[in-house]
KELUMLUM-207082 format. One record per residue (C-alpha): residue in one letter; y, z, x. Coordinates in steps of 0.1 Angstrom, whole numbers, padded with zeros to 4 digits, always signed. Example, Ala and Ser with C-alpha at 12.3 -4.5 7.8 and 13.67 -1.06 7.14 Angstrom:
! residues 2
A-0045+0078+0123;S-0011+0071+0137;
END
This chain:
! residues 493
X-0084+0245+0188;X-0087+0210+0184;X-0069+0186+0158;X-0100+0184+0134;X-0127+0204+0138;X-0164+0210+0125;X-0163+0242+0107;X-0200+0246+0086;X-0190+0214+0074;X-0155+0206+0067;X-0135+0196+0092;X-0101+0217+0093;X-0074+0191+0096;X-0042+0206+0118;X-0003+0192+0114;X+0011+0171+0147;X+0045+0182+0148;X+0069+0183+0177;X+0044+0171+0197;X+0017+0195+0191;X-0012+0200+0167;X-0004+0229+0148;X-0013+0255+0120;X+0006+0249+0085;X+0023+0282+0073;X+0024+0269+0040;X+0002+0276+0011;X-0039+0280+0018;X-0054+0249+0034;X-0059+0223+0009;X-0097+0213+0000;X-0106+0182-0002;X-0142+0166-0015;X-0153+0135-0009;X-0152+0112-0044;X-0185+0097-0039;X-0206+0133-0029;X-0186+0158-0041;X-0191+0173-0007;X-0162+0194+0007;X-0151+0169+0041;X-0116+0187+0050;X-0093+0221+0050;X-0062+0202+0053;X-0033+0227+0067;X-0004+0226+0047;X+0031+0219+0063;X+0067+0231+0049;X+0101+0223+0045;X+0105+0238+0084;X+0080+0215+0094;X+0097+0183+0083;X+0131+0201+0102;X+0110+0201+0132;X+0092+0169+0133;X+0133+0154+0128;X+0144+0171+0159;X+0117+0159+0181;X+0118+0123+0165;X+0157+0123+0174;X+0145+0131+0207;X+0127+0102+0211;X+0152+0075+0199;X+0170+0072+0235;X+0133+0067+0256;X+0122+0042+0227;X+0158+0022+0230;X+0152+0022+0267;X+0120+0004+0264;X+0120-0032+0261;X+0105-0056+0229;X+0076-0062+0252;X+0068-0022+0264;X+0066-0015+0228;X+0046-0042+0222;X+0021-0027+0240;X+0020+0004+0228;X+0013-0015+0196;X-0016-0041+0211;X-0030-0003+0232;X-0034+0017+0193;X-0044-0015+0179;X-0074-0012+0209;X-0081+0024+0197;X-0086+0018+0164;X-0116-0009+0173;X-0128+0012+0199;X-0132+0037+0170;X-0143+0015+0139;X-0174+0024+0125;X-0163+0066+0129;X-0126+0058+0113;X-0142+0036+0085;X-0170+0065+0077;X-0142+0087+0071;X-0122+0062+0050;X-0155+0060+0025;X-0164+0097+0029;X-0128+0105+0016;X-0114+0074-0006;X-0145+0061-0020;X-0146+0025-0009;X-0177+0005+0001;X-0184+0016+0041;X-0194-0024+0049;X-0174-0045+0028;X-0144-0029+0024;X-0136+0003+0049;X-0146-0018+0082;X-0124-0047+0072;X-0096-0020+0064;X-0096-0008+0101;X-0102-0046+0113;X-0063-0054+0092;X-0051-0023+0101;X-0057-0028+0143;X-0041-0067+0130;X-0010-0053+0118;X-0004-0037+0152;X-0008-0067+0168;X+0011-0089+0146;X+0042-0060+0149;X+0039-0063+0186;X+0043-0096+0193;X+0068-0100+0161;X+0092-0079+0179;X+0088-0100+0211;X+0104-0127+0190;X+0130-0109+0170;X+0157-0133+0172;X+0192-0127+0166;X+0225-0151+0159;X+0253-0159+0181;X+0281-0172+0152;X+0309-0201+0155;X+0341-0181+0159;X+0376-0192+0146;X+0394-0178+0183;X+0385-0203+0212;X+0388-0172+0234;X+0362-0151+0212;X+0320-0153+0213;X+0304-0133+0186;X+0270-0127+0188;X+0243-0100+0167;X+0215-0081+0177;X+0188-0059+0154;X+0191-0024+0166;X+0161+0005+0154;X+0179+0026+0122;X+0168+0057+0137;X+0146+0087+0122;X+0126+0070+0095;X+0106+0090+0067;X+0073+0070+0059;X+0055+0087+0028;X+0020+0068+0021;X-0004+0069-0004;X-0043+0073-0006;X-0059+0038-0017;X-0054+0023+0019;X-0054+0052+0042;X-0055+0032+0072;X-0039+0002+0069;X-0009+0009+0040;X+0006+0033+0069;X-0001+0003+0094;X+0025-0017+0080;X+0056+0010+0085;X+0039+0027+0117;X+0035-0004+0138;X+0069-0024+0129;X+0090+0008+0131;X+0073+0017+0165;X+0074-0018+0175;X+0113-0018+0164;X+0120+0015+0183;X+0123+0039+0153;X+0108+0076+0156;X+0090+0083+0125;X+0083+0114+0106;X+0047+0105+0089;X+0036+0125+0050;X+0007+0107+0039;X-0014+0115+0004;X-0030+0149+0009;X-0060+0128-0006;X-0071+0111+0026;X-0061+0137+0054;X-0090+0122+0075;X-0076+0085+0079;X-0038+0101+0091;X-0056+0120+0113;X-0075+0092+0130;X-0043+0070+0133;X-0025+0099+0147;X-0048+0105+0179;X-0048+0064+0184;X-0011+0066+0186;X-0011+0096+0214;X-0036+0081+0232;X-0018+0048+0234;X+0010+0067+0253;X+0036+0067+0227;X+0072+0086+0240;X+0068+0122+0225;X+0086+0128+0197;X+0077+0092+0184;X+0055+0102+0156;X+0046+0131+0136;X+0020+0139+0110;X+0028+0163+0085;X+0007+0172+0058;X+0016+0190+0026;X+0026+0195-0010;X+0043+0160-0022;X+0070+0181-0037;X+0077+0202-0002;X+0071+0180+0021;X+0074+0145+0007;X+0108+0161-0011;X+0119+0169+0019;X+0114+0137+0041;X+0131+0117+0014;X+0162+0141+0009;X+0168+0157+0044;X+0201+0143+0060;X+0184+0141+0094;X+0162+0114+0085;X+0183+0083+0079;X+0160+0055+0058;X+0126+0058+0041;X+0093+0035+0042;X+0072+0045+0006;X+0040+0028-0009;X+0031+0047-0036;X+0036+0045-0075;X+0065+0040-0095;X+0072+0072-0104;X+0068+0085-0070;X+0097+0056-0061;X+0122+0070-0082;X+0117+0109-0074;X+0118+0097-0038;X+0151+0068-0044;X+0169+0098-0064;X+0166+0122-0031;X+0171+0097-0005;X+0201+0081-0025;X+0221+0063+0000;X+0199+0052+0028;X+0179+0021+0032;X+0146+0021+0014;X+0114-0002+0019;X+0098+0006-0011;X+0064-0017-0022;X+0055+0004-0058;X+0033+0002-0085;X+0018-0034-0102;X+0005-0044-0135;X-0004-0079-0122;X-0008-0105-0154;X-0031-0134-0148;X-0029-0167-0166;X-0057-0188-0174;X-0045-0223-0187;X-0067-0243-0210;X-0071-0266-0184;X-0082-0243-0157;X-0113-0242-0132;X-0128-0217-0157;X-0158-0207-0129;X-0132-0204-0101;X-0106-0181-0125;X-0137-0162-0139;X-0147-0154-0103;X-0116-0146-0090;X-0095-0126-0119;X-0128-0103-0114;X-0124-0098-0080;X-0091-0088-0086;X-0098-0067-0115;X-0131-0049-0097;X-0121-0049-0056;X-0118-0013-0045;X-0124+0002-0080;X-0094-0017-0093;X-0073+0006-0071;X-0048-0020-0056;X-0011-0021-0060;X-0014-0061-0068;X-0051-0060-0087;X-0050-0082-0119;X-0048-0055-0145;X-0043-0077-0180;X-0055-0113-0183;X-0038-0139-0203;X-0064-0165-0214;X-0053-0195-0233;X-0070-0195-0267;X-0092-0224-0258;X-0113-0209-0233;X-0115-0172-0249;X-0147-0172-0255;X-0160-0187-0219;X-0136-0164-0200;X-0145-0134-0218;X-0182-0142-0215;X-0180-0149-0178;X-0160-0117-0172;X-0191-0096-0184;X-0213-0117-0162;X-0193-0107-0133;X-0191-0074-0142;X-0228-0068-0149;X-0231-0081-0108;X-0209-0055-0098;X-0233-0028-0081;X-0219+0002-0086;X-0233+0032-0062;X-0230+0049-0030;X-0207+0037-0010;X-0224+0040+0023;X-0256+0019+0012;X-0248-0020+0021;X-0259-0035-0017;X-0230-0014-0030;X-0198-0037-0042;X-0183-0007-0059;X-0181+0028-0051;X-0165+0057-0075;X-0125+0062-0083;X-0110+0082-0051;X-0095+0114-0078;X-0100+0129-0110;X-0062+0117-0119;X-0073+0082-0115;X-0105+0088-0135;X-0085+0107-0163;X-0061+0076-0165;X-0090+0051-0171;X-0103+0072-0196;X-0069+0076-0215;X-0059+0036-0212;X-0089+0031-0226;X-0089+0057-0254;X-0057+0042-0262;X-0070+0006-0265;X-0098+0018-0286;X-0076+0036-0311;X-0049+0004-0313;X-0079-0020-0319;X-0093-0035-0291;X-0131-0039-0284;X-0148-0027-0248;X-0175-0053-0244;X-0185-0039-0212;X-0182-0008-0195;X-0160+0013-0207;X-0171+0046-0192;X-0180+0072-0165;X-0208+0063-0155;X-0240+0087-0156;X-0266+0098-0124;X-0245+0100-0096;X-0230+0130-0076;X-0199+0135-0090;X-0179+0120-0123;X-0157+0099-0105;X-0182+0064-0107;X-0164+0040-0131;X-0179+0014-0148;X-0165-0020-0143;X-0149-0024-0175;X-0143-0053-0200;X-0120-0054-0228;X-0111-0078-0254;X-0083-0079-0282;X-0060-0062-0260;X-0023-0066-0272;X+0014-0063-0252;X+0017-0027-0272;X-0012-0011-0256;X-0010+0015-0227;X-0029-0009-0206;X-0004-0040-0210;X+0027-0017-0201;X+0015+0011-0177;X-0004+0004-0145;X-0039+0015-0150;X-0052+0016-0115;X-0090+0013-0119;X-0118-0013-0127;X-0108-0026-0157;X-0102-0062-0167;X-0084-0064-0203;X-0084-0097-0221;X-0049-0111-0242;X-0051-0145-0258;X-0020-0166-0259;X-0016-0196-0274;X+0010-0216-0255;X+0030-0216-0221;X+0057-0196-0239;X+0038-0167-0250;X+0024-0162-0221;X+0052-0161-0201;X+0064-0140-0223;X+0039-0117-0226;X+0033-0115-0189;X+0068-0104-0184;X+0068-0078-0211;X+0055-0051-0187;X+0082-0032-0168;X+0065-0042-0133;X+0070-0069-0111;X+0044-0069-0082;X+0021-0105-0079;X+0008-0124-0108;X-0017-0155-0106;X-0015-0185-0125;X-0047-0208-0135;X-0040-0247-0136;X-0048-0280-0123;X-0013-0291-0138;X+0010-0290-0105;X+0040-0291-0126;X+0033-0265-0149;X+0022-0241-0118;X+0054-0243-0102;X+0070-0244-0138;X+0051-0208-0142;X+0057-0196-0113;X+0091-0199-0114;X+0099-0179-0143;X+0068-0153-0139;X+0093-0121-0130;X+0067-0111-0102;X+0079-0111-0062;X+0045-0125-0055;X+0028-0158-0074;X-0007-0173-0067;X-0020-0205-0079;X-0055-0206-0087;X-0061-0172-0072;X-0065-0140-0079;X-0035-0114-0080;X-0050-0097-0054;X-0047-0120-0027;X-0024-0114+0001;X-0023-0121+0038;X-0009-0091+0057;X+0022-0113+0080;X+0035-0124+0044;X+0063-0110+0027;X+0051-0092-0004;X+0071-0067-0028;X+0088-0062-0064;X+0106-0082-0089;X+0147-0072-0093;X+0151-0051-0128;X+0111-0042-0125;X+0097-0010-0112;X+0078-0023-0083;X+0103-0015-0053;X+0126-0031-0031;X+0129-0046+0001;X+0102-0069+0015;X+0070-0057+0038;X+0046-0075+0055;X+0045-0092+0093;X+0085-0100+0103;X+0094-0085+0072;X+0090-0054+0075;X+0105-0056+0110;X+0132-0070+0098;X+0137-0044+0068;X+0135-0021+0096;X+0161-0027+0116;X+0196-0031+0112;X+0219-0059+0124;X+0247-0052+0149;X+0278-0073+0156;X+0296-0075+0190;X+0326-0103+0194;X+0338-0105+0231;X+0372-0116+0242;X+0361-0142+0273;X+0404-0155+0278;X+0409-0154+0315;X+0425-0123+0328;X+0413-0097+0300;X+0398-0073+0308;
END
């Protein structure tokens, strides 16, 4: 049997483990639906706690062949899977829309285009993963480092970026020489499964990478806490960061969590250009981005304008199928995420705040999952959406009144992820920027903006993760740094 099948419709999605595709012995195979049909798309087998045990062993396997192979050898493995993936575009990015929910021309093609760029990025990074060689106090003593793979690494990804969110860890840990023991979202089986066959038929050592599916609280319990693998690569919410931190206590963690990204609009903004891009942020991919711009500071001067404007971008936002090319916005990818929207915004309603647009499922489509793009005004620091990351198309509206407030209120939130600040005032945007208690800051941009070789992560004492991912970075996060002095006094030996 082959690793996804046809069968009368679904395809059946098998577990790579050990260098096989095989059965899970788990529970019943999981269905999935697609968000924007309601169609069934996948029976995804479901792994266990004997599976992860497995998919260790053979990745320990692999450690000595990856170590053996030079920078440039897996750099081409990396430029080879990066081939595969365009060789494959249009049928990976079909499954990414059929299964997440994302606009099939605008937004799932460009996903596969940045996830075959990470691999290429990773590969020639590594080619260039320089290392020190240190002043030493003894005349007769060199001392020099080199970045050495950490070994087995557990990489546990989420659902909103099926493709390229596991890019970023796959491609610099195989680039790096790690083995890698993969658990993505049971959401978005079909993406994993695509990125699995481009790595085997790139020619990867066996044992390099395995896929296996399951229960979060089997299988992702077990990658984080099983002794045999020694470091963990997570994207994924902030709650799912500190079940997996508690488990994996003691090894390195790379972990990029959840955002609540504040925008500030400055009286003396370019109110068009911060109208046009806070939406985008608010609205791209159903507001389902770790950075999207989830509240909105306006400065009391331009309330009125911004809020205005926000409606008018909303009201362009063409909400529908997500394989028809007029779509900009397709549904929510889960019922949780729909449920959330609905409760944020339930809770907004209750403390006072006023929905000026949106604010709803919306009617006459397949399933229950469409969103409307939503506006709110009157929002204040103690509502749900001001404190809790929300997740989905919504763009909530705060006035301030001067740079301190909004500072203020910007950091009140317990994440630290990217912010955006609005000004012509050069002073005042480094000013802001400065104290905004976000790991990522964009001037006159939207939150949402990041280029993939940059290094992008939490703020210390938030709930957005540690470490640093993106291009070098995440190389450099995963690997670790070796010391070796030599005695060169003539006659030792």
């Amino acid at each position: 049997m082959e690793a996804a099948e046809s069968i009368a419709g679904p395809r059946r999605v098998r577990l790579f483990v050990a260098d096989d595709w095989v059965d899970g012995v788990g529970a019943e195979p999981l269905r999935v639906t697609s968000p924007a049909t309601g169609e069934e798309i996948a029976l995804v087998e479901q792994g266990t706690r004997a599976d992860v045990a497995r998919a260790i062993e053979a990745a320990t396997g692999a450690l000595e062949p990856l170590a053996r192979m030079t920078a440039f050898e897996r750099g081409g493995l990396c430029h080879r899977i990066a081939d595969r993936l365009l060789e494959r575009r249009e049928e990976i990015a079909r499954d990414i829309t059929a299964e997440q929910g994302k606009p099939f021309r605008s937004q799932a093609l460009p996903e596969v285009d940045v996830a075959a760029e990470m691999f290429r990025d990773a590969a020639e990074s590594a080619r260039r993963l320089d290392s020190a060689v240190h002043p030493s106090s003894d005349p007769a003593k060199r001392v020099l480092t080199i970045r050495q793979a950490r070994g087995v690494y557990g990489i546990i990804t989420p659902w909103n970026f099926p493709l390229a969110i596991p890019s970023e860890y796959l491609s610099a840990g195989l680039a790096t020489g790690n083995a890698m023991v993969w658990k993505p979202s049971e959401w978005t089986p079909l993406s994993a499964w695509h990125l699995m066959r481009c790595f085997l038929d790139a020619g990867v050592p066996e044992g390099t990478l395995s896929l296996v599916l399951g229960a979060p609280d089997e299988v992702g319990d077990e990658v984080a806490g099983n002794p045999g693998i020694v470091a963990i690569g997570l994207t994924g919410s902030s709650r799912t960061g500190e079940l997996v931190a508690r488990r994996a206590a003691g090894k390195p963690m790379l972990l990029e969590l959840g955002g609540n990204g504040p925008t500030i609009i400055f009286d003396d903004a370019d109110v068009a250009k911060a109208i046009r891009q806070t939406a985008f942020g608010s609205f791209e991919n159903a507001g389902q981005i770790c950075n999207s711009t989830e509240r909105i500071l306006v400065h009391a001067r331009l309330h009125d304008e911004v809020v205005a404007g926000l409606v008018d971008e909303a009201a362009k936002v063409r909400l529908g199928s997500p394989f028809e090319d007029e779509t900009t916005m397709g549904p929510v990818a889960n019922e949780p995420t729909a449920a959330k929207m609905d409760s944020h915004l339930e809770d907004a309603r209750e403390r006072g705040a006023e929905i000026v647009f949106g604010g709803a499922r919306a009617g006459g489509f397949p399933t229950s999952l469409y969103y409307e793009p939503t506006v709110l005004d009157g929002v204040t620091t103690a509502m749900r959406l001001n404190v809790e990351e929300t997740f989905g198309p919504v763009a909530p509206v705060l006035t301030f009144s001067d740079e301190d407030e909004a500072l203020a209120w910007a950091n009140s939130a317990p994440f630290g992820l990217n912010g955006s600040v609005f000004t012509r005032d050069i002073g005042r945007a480094l000013r802001v920027a400065e104290k905004l208690q976000t790991g990522t800051v964009n001037i006159n941009e939207t939150s949402a903006y990041w280029q993939p070789h940059t290094p992008a992560g939490g703020f210390t004492g938030k709930k957005s993760g540690m470490g640093r991912i993106g291009g070098i970075y995440t190389l450099l996060e995963m690997t670790q740094v070796k010391t070796i002095t030599i005695d060169i006094e003539e006659g030792s030996s």
